[in-house]
C-alpha positions in Angstrom: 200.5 -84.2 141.5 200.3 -85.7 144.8 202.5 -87.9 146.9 201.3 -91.4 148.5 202.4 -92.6 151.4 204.6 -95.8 149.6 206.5 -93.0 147.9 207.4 -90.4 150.8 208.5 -94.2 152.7 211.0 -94.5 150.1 212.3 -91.2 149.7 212.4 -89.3 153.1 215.2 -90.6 155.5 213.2 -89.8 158.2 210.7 -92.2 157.4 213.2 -94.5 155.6 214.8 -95.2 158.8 211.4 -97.0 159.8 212.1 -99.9 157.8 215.9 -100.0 157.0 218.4 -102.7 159.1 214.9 -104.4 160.1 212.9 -107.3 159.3 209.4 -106.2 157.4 206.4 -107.3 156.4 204.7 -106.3 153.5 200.7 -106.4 153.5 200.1 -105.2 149.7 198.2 -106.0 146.7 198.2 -105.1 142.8 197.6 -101.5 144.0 200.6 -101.0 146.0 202.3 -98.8 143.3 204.1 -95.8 142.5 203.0 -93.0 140.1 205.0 -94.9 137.7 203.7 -98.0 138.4 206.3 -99.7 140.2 205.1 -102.0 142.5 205.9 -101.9 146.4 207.5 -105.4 146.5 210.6 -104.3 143.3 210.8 -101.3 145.2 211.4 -103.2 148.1 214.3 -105.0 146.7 215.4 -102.1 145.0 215.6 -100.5 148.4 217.1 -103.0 150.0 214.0 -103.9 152.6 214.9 -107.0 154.1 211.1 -108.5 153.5 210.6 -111.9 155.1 207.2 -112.0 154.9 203.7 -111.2 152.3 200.6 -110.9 153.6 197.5 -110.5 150.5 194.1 -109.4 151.1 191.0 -110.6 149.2 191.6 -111.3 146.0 196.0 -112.3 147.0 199.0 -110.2 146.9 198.7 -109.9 143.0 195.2 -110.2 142.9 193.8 -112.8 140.7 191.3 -114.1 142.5 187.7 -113.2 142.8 185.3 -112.0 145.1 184.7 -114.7 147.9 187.6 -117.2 146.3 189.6 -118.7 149.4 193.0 -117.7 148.0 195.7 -120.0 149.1 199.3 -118.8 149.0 202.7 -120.2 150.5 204.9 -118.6 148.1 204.8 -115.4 145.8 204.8 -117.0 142.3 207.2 -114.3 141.3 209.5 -113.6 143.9 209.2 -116.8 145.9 209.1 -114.5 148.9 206.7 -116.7 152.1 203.4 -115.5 151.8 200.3 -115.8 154.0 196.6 -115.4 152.3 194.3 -113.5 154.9 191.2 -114.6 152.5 190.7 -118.6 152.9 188.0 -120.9 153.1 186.4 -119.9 156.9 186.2 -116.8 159.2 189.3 -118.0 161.2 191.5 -117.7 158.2 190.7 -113.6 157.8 192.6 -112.7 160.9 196.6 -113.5 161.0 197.8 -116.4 163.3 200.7 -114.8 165.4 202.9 -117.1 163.4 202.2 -115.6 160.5 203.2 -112.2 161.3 206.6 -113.8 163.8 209.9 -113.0 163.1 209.2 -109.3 161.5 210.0 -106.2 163.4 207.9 -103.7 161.1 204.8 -104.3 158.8 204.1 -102.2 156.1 200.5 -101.7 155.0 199.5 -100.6 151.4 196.2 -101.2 150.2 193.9 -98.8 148.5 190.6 -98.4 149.5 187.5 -97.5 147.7 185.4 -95.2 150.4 183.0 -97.8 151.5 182.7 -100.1 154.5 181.9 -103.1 152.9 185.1 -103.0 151.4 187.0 -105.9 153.7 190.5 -103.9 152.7 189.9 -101.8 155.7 189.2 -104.5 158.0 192.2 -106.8 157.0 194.6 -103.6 158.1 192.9 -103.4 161.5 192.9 -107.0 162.3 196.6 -107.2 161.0 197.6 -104.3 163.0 195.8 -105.8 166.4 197.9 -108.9 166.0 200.9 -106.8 165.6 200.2 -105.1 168.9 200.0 -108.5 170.8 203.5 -109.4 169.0 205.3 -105.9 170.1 205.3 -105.1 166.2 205.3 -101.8 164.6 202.8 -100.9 162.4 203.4 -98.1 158.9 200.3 -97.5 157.1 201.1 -96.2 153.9 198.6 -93.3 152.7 196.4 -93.6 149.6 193.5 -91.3 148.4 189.9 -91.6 149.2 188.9 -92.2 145.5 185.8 -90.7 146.0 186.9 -87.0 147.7 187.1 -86.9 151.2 183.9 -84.3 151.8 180.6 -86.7 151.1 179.6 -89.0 154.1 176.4 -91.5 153.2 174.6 -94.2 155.3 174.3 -95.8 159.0 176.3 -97.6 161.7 176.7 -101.5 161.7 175.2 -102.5 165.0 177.0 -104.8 167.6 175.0 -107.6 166.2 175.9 -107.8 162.7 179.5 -107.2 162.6 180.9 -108.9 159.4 184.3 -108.9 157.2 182.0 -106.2 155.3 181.0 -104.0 158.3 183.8 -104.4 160.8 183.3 -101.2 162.7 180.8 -99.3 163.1 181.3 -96.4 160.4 179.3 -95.1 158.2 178.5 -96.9 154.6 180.5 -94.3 152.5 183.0 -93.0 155.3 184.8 -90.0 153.3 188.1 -91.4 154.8 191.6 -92.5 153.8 192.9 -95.9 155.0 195.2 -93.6 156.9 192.3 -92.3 158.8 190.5 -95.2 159.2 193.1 -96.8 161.1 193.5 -94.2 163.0 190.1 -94.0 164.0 190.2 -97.6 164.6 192.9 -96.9 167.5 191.4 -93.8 169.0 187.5 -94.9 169.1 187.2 -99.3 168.2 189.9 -100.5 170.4 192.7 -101.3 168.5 195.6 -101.5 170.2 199.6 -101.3 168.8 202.2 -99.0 167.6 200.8 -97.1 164.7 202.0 -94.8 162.4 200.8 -93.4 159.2 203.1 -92.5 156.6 200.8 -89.9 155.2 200.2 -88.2 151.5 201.5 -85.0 150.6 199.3 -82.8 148.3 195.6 -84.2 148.3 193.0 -82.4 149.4 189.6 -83.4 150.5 187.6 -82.1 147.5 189.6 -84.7 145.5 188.3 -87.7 143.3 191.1 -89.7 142.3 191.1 -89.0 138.5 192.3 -85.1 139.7 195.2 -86.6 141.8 197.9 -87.7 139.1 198.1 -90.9 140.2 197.2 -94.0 138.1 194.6 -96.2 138.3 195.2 -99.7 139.3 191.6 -101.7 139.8 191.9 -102.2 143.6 189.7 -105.8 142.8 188.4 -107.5 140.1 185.1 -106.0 139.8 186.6 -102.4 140.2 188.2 -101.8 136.6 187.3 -97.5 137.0 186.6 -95.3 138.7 183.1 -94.9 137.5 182.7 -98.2 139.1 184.0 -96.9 142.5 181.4 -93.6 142.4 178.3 -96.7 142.3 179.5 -99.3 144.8 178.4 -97.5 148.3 175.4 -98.1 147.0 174.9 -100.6 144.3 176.8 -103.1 146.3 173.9 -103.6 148.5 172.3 -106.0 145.3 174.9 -108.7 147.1 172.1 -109.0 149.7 169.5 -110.4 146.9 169.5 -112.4 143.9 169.6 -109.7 141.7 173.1 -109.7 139.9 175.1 -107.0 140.3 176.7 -107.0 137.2 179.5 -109.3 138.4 180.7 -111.7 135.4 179.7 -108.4 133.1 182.8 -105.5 131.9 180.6 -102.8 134.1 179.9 -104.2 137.7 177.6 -102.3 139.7 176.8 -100.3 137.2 174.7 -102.7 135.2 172.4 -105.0 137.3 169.5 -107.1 136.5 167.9 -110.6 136.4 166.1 -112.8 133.5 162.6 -111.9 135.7 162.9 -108.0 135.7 161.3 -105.7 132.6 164.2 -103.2 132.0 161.8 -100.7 130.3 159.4 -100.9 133.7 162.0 -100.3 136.2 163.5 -97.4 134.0 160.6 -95.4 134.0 159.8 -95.9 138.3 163.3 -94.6 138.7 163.0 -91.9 136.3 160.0 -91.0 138.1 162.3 -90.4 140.8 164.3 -87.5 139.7 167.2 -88.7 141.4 170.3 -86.3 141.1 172.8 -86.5 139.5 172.4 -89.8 137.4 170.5 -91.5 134.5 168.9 -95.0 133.7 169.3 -96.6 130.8 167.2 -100.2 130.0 169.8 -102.9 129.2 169.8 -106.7 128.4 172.9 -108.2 129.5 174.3 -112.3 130.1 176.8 -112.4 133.1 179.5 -115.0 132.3 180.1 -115.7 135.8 178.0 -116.0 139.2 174.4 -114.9 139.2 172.6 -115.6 136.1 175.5 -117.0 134.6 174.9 -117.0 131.2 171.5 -116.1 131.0 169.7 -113.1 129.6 169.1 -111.1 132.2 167.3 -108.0 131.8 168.1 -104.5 133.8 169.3 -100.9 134.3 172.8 -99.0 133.5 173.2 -96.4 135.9 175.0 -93.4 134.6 176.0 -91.0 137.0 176.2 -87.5 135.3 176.8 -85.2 138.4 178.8 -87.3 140.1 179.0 -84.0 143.2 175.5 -84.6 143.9 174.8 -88.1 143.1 174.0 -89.7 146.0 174.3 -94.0 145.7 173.5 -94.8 148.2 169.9 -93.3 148.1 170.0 -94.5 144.3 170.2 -98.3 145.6 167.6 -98.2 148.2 165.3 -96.4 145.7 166.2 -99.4 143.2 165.1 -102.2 146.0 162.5 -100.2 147.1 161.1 -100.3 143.1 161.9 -104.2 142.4 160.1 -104.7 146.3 156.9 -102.9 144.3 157.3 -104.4 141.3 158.2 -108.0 141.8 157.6 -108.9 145.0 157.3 -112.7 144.4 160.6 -112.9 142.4 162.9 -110.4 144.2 164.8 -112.5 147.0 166.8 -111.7 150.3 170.2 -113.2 149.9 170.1 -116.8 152.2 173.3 -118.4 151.2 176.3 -118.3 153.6 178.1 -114.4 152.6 181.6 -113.7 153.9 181.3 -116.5 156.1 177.9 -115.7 157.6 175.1 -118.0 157.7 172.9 -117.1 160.6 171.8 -113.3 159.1 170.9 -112.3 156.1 173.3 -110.5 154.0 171.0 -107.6 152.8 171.4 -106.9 157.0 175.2 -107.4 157.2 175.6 -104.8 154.3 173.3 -101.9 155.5 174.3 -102.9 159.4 170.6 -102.5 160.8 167.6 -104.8 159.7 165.7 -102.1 160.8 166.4 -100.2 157.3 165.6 -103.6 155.9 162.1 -103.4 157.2 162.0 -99.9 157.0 162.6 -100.8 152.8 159.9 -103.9 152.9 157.3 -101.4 154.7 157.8 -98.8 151.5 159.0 -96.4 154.0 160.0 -93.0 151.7 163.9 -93.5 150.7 164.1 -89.8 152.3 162.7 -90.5 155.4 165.3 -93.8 155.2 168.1 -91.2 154.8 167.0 -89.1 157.4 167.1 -92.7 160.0 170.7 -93.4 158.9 171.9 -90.2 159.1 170.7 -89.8 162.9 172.3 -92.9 163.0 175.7 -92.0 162.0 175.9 -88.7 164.2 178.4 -89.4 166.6 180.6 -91.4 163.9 180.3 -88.0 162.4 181.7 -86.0 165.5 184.5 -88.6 165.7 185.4 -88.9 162.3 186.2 -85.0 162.1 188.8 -85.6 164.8 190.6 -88.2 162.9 190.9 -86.3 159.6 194.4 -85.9 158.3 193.5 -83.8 155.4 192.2 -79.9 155.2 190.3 -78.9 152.4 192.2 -76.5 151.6 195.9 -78.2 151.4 197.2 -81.1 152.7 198.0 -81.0 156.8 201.4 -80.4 158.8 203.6 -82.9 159.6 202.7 -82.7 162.8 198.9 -83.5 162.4 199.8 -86.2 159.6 200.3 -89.0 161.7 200.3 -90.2 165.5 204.0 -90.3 165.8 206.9 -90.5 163.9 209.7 -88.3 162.7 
């Protein structure tokens, strides 16, 4: 059984003495939990905390809303606490005005992320934290596991050009990190600037996936109900950038995908061909009840992952676009529609960072030679990243080496 960050907050006095006799903010959603599933915000109270202020991610503070939905919050329906949505209806409204964030002497971050830049949880933290550093605020990052282990690094660098809500920084596509780490890497090598601390985990080690660390699984979003879900988003989430659906409006998202134009059989036996490890393909017909293809009969592919050490996804999803490139090249469409906010790029080039591996996919360039690219790509996020770790593989770190500063 390990510890998370929220809970080690709570019990230690050392780190207690953070937060108590001072005004706090409280940047959490549904995932902000203990092992027995009490939620940051009762603990709060039960704590004492005076919290003035909630700040939600995508998707809100108890996250009912869906991907891309401008939530707008002034109040917490249940504790009538202020609240301030970091997810509206334009770019400005992803970043904290100062005024949101005024009057608190402390925010407390607790979000848990999935292990994959696009994931905008990452990037709320870091812009939060950078207005916090104007304002003279402390900043407590409360540790959560990488759900996917901590070992396997995947994928490319955004480039300067096509920084988005869903590529930030430039890190690789499936980082291997902790939110924790992140944000430390964030202050040591992207520029951000305050006074951070990370109230780290006690007992997870690198080699572990979330179903081996005792905790319980709370869907981070709405289209991440397991954590078979989690192991096929690095990848899979790249069918955002075409009209193919991604399973959204289905009970399996990202794992199912598909579109009324595509021959399920077809496309099963190209990436069977493929010997792929560590996964299957199964045809399916499926009707998404919301977004893409709402409604229709789409036909597609379940992806299975049976070895989930050596499954790869992302090489699994450029192998997939590579296929619907060769097979449909008339019907299979780069996204054009404004995504996260962004009108003037495509999306498909937001996601992977680099239109070069765009091209590199439209010019049927092998998927390992593709690889190869993005992983001489990510080399000195690689040397970086090492330094930033928190966690050994073999137990968790010392005090000392589990946060900048602190008690």
């Amino acid at each position: 059984m390990i510890e998370v960050g929220l809970e080690r907050l709570l019990r230690e006095p050392a780190w207690r003495r953070k937060v108590e006799g001072r005004r706090v903010g409280l940047l959490v959603n549904p995932t902000s939990v203990d092992r027995h599933l009490r939620h940051a915000i009762d603990l709060a109270m039960e704590a004492g905390w005076d919290v003035r202020r909630l700040l939600g991610p995508e998707h809100g503070v108890r996250g009912e809303a869906q991907d891309m939905e401008a939530v707008e919050e002034a109040r917490d329906p249940i504790t009538g606490w202020p609240c301030v949505s970091l997810y509206g209806r334009d770019a400005a409204s992803l970043r904290p005005e100062p005024s949101a964030l005024a009057g608190i002497d402390v925010l407390v971050i607790d979000l848990q992320d999935i292990g994959a830049r696009y994931y905008t949880y990452a990037a709320t933290a870091a812009w939060c934290a950078e207005v916090c550093g104007q304002l003279g605020i402390d900043v407590l990052v409360c540790d959560r596991p990488a759900p996917l282990g901590g070992e396997v690094v995947e994928g490319n660098l955004v480039l300067e050009g096509y920084r988005s809500f869903v590529g930030a920084y430039p890190i690789a596509t499936r980082h291997g990190m902790t939110l924790g780490e992140l944000m430390l890497y964030f202050e040591r090598h992207c520029g951000l600037s305050c006074a951070l601390e990370v109230v780290p985990m006690s007992g997870w080690r690198r080699d572990m996936w979330f179903d081996r660390t005792g905790q319980p699984w709370v869907m981070p979003s709405p289209n991440m109900p397991t954590l078979d879900t989690a192991a096929v988003y690095p990848g899979l989430c790249l069918l955002e950038g075409t009209n193919v659906s991604e399973g959204r409006g289905t009970t399996r998202p990202f794992e199912l995908f598909g579109a009324p134009w595509i021959d399920g059989a077809a496309l099963a036996a190209r990436m069977q061909a493929r010997e792929l490890a560590g996964c299957a393909w199964r045809p399916v017909s499926f009707k998404p009840m919301f977004q893409k293809y709402a409604g229709r009969l789409c036909q597609g592919l379940q992806l299975h992952v049976t070895d989930r050490g050596s499954f790869r996804s992302l090489d699994a999803a450029l192998a997939i676009l590579q296929e619907l490139l060769d097979l449909w090249p008339d019907e299979l469409q780069w996204r054009t529609e404004v995504y996260e906010f962004v009108g003037d790029r495509l999306a498909i080039d937001l996601l992977l960072g680099d239109p070069v591996v765009r091209m590199a996919l439209q010019e049927a360039t092998p998927v390992e030679e593709i690889v190869s690219m993005m992983a001489v790509a990510r080399a000195p996020f690689e040397e970086r990243r090492r330094r930033c770790l928190l966690y050994q593989d073999r137990a968790i770190a010392s005090k000392s080496q589990g946060r900048r500063r602190g008690p």
